[in-house]
N, CA, C and O atoms as a GROMACS GRO file, in nm:
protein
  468
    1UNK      N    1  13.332  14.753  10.704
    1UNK     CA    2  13.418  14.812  10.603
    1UNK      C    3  13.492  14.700  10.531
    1UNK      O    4  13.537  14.607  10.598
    2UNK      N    5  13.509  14.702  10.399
    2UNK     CA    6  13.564  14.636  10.361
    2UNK      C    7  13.734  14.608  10.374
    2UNK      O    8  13.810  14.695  10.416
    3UNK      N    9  13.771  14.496  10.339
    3UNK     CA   10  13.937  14.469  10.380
    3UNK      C   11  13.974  14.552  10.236
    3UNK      O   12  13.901  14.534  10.138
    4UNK      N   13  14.116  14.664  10.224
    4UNK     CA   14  14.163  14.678  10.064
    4UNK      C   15  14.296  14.668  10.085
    4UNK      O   16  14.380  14.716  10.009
    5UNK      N   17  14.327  14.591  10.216
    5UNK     CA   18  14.516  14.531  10.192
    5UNK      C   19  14.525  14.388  10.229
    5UNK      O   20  14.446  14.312  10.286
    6UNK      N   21  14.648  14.373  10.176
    6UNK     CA   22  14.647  14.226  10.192
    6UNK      C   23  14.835  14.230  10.247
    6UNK      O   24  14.923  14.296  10.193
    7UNK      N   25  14.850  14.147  10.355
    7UNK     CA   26  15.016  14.147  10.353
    7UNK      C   27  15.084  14.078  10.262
    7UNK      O   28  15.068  13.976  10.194
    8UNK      N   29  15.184  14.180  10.280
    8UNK     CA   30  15.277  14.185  10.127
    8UNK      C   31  15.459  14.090  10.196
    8UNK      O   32  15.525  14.024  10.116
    9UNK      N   33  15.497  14.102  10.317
    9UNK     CA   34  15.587  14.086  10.371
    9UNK      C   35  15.591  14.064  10.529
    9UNK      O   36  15.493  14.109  10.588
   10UNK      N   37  15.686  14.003  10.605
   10UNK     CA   38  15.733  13.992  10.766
   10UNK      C   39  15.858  13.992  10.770
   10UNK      O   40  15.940  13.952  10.687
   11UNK      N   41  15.871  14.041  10.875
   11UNK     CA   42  16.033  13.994  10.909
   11UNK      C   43  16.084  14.086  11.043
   11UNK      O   44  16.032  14.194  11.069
   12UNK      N   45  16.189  14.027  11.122
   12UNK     CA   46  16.237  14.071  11.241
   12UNK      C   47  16.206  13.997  11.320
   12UNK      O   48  16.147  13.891  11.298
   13UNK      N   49  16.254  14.056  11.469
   13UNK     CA   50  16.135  14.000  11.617
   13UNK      C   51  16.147  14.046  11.664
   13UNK      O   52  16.234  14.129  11.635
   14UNK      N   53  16.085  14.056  11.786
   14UNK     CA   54  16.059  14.101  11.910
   14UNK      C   55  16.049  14.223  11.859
   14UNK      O   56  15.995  14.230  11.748
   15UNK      N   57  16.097  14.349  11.922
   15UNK     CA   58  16.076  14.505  11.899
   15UNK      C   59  16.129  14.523  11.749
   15UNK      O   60  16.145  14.638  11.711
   16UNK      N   61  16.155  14.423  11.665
   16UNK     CA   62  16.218  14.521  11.585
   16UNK      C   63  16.145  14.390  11.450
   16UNK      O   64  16.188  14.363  11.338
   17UNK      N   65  16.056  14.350  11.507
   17UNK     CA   66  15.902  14.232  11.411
   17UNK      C   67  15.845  14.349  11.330
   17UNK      O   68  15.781  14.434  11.392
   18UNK      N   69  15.868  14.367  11.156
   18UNK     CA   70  15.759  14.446  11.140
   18UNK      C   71  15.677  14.391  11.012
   18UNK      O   72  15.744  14.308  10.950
   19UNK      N   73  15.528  14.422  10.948
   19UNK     CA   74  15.498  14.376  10.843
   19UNK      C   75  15.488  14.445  10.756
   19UNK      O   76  15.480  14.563  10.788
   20UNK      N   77  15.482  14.415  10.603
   20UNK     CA   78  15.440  14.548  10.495
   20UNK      C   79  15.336  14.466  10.431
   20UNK      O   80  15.322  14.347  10.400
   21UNK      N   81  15.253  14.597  10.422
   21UNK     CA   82  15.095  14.571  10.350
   21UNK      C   83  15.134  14.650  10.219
   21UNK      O   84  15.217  14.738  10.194
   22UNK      N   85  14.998  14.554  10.116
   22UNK     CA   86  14.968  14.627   9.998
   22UNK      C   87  14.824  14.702  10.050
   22UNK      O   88  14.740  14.648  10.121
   23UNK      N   89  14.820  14.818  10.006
   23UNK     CA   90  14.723  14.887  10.023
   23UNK      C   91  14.671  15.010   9.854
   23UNK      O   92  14.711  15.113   9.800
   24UNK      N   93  14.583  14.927   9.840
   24UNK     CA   94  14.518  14.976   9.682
   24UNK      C   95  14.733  14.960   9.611
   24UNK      O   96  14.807  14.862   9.602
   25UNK      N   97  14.759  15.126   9.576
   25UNK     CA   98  14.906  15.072   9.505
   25UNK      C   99  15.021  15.156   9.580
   25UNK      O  100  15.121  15.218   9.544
   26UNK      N  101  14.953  15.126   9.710
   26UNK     CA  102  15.013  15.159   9.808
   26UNK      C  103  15.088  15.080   9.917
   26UNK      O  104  15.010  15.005   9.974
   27UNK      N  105  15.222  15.071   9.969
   27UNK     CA  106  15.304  14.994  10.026
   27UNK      C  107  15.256  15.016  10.197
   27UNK      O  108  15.210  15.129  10.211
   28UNK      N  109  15.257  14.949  10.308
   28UNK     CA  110  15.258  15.027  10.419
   28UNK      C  111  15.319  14.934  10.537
   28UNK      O  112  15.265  14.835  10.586
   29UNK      N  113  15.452  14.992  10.572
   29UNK     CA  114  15.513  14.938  10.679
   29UNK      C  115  15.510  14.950  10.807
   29UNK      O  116  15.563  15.037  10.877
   30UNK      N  117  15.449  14.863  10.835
   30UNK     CA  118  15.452  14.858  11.014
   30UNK      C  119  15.537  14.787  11.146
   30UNK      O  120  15.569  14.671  11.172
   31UNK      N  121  15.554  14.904  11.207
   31UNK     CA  122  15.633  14.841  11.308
   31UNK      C  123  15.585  14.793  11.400
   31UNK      O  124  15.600  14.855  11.505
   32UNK      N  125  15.513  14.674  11.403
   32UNK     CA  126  15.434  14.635  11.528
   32UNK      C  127  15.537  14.596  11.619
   32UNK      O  128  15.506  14.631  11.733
   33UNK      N  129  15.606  14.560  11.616
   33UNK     CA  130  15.705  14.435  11.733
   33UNK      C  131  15.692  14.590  11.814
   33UNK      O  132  15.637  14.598  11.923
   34UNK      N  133  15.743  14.692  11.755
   34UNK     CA  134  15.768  14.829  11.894
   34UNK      C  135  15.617  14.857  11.906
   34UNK      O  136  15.551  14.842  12.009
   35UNK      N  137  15.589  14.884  11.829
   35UNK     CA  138  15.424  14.906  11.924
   35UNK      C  139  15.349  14.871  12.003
   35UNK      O  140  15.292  14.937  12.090
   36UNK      N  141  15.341  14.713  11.967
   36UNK     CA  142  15.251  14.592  12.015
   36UNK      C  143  15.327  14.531  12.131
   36UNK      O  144  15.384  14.422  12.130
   37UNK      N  145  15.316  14.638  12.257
   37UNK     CA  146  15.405  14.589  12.397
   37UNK      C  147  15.344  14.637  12.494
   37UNK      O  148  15.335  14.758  12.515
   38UNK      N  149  15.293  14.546  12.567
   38UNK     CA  150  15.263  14.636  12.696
   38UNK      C  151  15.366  14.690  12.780
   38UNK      O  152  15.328  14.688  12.897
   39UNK      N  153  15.483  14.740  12.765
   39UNK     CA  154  15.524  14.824  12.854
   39UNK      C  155  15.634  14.965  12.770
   39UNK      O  156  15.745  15.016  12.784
   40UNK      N  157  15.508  14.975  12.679
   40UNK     CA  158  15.592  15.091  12.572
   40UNK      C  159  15.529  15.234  12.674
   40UNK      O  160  15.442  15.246  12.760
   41UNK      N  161  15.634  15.333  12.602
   41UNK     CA  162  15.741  15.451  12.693
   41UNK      C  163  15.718  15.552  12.675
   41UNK      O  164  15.781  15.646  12.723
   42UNK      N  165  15.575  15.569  12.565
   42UNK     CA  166  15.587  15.714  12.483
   42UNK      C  167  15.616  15.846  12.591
   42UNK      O  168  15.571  15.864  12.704
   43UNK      N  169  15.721  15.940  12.501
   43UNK     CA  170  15.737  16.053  12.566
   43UNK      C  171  15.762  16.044  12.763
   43UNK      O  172  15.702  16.114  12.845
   44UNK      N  173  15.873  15.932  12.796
   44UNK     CA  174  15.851  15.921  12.894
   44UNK      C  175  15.775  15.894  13.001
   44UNK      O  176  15.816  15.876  13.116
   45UNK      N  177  15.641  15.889  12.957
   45UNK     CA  178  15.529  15.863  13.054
   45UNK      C  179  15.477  15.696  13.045
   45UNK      O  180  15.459  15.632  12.941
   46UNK      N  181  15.462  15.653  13.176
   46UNK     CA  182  15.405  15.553  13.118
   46UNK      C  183  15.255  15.512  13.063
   46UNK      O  184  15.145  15.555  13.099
   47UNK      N  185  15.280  15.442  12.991
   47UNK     CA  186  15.137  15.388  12.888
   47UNK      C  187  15.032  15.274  12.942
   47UNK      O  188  15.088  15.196  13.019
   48UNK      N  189  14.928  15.253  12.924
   48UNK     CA  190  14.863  15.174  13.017
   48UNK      C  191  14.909  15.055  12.863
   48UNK      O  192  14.946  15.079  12.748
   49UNK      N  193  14.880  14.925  12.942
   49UNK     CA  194  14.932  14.829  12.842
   49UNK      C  195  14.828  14.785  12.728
   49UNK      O  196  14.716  14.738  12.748
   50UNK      N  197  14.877  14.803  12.631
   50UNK     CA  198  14.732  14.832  12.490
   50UNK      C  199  14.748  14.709  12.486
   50UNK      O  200  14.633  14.692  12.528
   51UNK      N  201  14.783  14.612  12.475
   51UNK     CA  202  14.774  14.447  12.469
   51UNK      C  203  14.666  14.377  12.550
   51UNK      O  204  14.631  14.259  12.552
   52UNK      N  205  14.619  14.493  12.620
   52UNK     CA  206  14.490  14.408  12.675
   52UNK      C  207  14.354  14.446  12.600
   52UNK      O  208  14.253  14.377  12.610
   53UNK      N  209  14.361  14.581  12.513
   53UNK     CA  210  14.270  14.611  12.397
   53UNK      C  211  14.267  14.574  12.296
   53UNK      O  212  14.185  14.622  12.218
   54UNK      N  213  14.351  14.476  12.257
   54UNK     CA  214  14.317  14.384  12.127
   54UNK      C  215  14.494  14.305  12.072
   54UNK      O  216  14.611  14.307  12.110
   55UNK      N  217  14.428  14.255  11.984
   55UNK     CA  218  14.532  14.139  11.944
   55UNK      C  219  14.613  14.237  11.837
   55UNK      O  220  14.563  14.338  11.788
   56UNK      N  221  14.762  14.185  11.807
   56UNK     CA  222  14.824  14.258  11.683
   56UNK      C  223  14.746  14.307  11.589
   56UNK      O  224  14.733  14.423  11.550
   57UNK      N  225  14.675  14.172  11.544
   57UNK     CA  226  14.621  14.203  11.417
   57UNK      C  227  14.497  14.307  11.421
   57UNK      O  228  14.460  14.358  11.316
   58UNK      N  229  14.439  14.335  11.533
   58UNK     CA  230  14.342  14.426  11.555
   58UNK      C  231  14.405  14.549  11.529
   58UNK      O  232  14.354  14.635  11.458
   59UNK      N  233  14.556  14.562  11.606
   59UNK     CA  234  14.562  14.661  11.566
   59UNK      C  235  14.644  14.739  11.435
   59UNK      O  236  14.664  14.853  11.393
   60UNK      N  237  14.667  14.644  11.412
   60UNK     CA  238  14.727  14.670  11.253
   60UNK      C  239  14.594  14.674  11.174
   60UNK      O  240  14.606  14.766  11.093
   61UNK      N  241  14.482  14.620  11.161
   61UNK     CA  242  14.362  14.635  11.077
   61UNK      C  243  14.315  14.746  11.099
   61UNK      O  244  14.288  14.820  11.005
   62UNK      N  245  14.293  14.789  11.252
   62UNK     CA  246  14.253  14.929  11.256
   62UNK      C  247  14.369  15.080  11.201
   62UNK      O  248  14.352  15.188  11.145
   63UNK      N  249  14.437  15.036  11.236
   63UNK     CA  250  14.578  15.160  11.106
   63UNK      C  251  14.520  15.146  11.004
   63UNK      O  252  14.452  15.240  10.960
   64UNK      N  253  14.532  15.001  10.922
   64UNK     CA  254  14.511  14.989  10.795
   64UNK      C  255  14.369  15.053  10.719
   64UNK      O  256  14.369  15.125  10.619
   65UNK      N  257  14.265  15.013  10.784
   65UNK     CA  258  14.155  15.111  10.808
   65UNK      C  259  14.140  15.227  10.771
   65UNK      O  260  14.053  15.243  10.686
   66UNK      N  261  14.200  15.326  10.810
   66UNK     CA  262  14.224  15.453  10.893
   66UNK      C  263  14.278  15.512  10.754
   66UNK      O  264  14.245  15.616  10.697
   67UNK      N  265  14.397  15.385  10.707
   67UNK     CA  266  14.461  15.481  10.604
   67UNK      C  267  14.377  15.448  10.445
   67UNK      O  268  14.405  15.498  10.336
   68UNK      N  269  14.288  15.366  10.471
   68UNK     CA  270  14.205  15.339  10.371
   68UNK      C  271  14.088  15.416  10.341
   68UNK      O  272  14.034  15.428  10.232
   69UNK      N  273  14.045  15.481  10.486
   69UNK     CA  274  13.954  15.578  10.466
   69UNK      C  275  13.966  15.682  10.447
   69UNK      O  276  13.870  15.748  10.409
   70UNK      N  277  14.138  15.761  10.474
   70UNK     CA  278  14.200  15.865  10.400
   70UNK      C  279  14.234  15.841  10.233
   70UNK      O  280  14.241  15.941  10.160
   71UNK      N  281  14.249  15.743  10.192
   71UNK     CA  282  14.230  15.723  10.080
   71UNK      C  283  14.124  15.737  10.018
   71UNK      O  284  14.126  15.816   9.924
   72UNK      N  285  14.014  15.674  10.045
   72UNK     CA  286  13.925  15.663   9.968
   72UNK      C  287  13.842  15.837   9.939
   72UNK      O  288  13.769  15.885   9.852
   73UNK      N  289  13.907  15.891  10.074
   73UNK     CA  290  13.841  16.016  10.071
   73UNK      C  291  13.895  16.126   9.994
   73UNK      O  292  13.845  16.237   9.975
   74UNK      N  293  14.054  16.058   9.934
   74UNK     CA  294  14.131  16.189   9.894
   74UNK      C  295  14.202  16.264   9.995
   74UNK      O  296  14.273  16.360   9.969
   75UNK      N  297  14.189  16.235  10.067
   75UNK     CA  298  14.249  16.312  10.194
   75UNK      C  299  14.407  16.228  10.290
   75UNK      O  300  14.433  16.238  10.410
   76UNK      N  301  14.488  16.150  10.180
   76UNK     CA  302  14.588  16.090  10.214
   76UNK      C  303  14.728  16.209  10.298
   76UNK      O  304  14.679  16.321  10.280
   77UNK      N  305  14.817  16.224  10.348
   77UNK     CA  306  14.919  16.311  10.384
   77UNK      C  307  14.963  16.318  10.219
   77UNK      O  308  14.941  16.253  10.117
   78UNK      N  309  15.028  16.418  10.252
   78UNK     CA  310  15.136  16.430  10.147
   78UNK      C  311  15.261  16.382  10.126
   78UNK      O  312  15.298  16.338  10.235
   79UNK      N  313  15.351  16.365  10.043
   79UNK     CA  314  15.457  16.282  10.012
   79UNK      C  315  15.552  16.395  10.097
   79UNK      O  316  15.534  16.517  10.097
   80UNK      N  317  15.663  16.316  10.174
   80UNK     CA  318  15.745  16.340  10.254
   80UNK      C  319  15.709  16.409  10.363
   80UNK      O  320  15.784  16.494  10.410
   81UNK      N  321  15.567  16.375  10.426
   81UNK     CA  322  15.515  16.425  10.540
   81UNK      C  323  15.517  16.311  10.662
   81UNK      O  324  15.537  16.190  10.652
   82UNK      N  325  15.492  16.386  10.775
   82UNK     CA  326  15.491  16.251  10.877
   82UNK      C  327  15.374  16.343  10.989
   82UNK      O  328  15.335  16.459  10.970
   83UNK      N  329  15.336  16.253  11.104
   83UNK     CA  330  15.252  16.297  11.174
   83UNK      C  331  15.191  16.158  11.287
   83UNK      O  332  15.245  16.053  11.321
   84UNK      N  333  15.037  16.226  11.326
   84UNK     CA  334  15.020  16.159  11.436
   84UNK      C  335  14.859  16.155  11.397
   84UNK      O  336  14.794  16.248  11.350
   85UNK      N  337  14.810  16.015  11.431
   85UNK     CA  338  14.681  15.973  11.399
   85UNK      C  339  14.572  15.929  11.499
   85UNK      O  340  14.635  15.867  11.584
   86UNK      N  341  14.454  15.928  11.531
   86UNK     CA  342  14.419  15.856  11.631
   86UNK      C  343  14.309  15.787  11.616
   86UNK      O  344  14.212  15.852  11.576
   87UNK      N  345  14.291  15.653  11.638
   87UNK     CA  346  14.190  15.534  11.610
   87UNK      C  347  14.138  15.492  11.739
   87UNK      O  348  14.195  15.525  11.843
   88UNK      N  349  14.025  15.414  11.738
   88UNK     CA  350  13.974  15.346  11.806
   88UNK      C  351  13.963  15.199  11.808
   88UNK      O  352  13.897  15.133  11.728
   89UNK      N  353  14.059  15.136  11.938
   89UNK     CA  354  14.093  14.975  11.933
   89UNK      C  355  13.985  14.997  12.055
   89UNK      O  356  13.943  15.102  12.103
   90UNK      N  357  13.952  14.845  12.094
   90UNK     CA  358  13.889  14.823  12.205
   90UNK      C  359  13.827  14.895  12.298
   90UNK      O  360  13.821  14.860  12.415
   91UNK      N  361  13.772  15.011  12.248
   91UNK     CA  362  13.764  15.095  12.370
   91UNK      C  363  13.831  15.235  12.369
   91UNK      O  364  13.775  15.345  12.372
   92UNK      N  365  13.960  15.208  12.365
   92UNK     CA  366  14.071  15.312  12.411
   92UNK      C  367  14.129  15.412  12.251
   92UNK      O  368  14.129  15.354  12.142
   93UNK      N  369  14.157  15.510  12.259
   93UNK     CA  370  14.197  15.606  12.193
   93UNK      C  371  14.382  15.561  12.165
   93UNK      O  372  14.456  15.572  12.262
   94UNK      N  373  14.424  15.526  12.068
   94UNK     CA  374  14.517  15.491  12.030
   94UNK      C  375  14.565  15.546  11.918
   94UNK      O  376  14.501  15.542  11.813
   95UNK      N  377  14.725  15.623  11.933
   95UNK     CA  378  14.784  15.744  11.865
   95UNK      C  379  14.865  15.686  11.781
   95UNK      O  380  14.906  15.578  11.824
   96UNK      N  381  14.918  15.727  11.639
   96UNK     CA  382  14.966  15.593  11.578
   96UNK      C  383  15.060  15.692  11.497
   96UNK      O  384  14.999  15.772  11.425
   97UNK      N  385  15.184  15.699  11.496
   97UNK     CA  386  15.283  15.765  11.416
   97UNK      C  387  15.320  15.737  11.300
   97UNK      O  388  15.362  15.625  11.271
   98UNK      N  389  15.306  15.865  11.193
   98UNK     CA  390  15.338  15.743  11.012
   98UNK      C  391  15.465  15.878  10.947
   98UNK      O  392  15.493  15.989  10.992
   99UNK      N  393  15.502  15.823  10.858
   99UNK     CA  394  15.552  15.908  10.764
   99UNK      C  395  15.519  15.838  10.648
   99UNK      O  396  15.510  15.715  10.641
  100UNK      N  397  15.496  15.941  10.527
  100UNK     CA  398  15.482  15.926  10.393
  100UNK      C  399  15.648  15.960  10.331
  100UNK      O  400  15.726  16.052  10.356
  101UNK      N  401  15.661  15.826  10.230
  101UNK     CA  402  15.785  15.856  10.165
  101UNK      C  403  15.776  15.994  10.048
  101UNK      O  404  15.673  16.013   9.984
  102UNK      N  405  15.876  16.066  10.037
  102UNK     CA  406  15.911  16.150   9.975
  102UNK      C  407  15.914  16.132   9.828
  102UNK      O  408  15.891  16.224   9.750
  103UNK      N  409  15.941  16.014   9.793
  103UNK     CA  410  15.899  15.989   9.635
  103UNK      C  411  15.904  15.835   9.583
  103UNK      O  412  15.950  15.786   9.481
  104UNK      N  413  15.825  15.770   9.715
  104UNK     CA  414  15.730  15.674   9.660
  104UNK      C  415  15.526  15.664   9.703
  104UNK      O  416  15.442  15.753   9.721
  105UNK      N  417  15.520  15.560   9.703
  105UNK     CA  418  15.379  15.554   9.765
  105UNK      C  419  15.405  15.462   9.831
  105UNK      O  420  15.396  15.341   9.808
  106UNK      N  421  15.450  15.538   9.954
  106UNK     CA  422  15.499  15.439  10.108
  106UNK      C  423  15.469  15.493  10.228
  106UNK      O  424  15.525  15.596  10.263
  107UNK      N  425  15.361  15.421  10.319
  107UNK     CA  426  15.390  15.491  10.468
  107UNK      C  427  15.450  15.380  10.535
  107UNK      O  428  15.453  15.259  10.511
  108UNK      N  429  15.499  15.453  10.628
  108UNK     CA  430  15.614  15.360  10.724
  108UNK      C  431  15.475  15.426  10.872
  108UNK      O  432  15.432  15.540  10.892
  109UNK      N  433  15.451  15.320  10.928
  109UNK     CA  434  15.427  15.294  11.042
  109UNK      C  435  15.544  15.269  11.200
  109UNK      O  436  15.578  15.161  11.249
  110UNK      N  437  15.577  15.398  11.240
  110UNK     CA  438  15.706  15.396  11.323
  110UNK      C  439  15.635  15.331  11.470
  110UNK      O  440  15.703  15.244  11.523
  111UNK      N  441  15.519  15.364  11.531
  111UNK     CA  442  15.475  15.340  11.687
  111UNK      C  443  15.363  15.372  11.660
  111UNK      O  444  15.330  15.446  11.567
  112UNK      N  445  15.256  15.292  11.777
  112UNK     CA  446  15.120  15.325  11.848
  112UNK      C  447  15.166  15.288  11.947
  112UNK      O  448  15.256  15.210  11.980
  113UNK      N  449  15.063  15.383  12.019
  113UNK     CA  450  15.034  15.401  12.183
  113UNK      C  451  14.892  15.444  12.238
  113UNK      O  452  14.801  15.514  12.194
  114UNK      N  453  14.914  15.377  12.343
  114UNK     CA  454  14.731  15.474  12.372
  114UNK      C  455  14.771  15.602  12.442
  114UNK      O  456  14.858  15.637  12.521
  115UNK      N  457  14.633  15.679  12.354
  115UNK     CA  458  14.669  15.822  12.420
  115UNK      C  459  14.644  15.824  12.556
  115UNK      O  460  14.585  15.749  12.634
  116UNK      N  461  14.694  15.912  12.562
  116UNK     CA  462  14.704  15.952  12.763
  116UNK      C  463  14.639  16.079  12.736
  116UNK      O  464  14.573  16.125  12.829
  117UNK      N  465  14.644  16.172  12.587
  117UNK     CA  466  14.632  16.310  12.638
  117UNK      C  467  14.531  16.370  12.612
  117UNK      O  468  14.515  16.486  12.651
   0.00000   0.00000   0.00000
């Protein structure tokens, strides 16, 4: 598949490290520093550690991906929607939380986790 973002921005660290992509004329912020941990918490349960299924950037390419192929298909969320996604890193089934801004062309990338369920 072809690459259609390029990073646009960085900044933070540790849990609170995130990047923003251009995507076609689309913005997309990710929170990797909280995602990209092996000992993240979702819903109380613990998570097996996704850091051994691939590198950051794996998994920020595979989001980016994901939301490129909802694009291309027409099939993007709607503006001021949010929800839950699921990709394939390394192997493992990995759930990835976004919201669409309400009146821009922005998703905010809040957490991934691997699914458990």
């Amino acid at each position: 598949m072809p690459t259609y973002w390029s990073l646009h921005s960085s900044g933070g660290e540790g849990d609170g490290y995130w990047r923003e992509y251009t995507l076609f004329e689309w913005q997309v912020r990710m929170s990797l520093g909280h995602g990209y941990r092996p000992n993240h918490l979702p819903r109380e349960v613990f998570a097996p550690d996704l850091t051994r299924d691939g590198s950051m950037d794996e998994f920020a390419d595979a989001i980016l991906g994901d939301i490129s192929e909802m694009y291309l298909a027409g099939t993007l969320p709607a503006h001021g929607t949010n929800g839950e996604r699921s990709i394939m890193v390394g192997g493992s089934s990995v759930l990835y939380r976004y919201r669409v801004d309400p009146g821009t062309d922005r998703f905010y990338i809040g957490t991934f986790f691997v699914n458990l369920g």
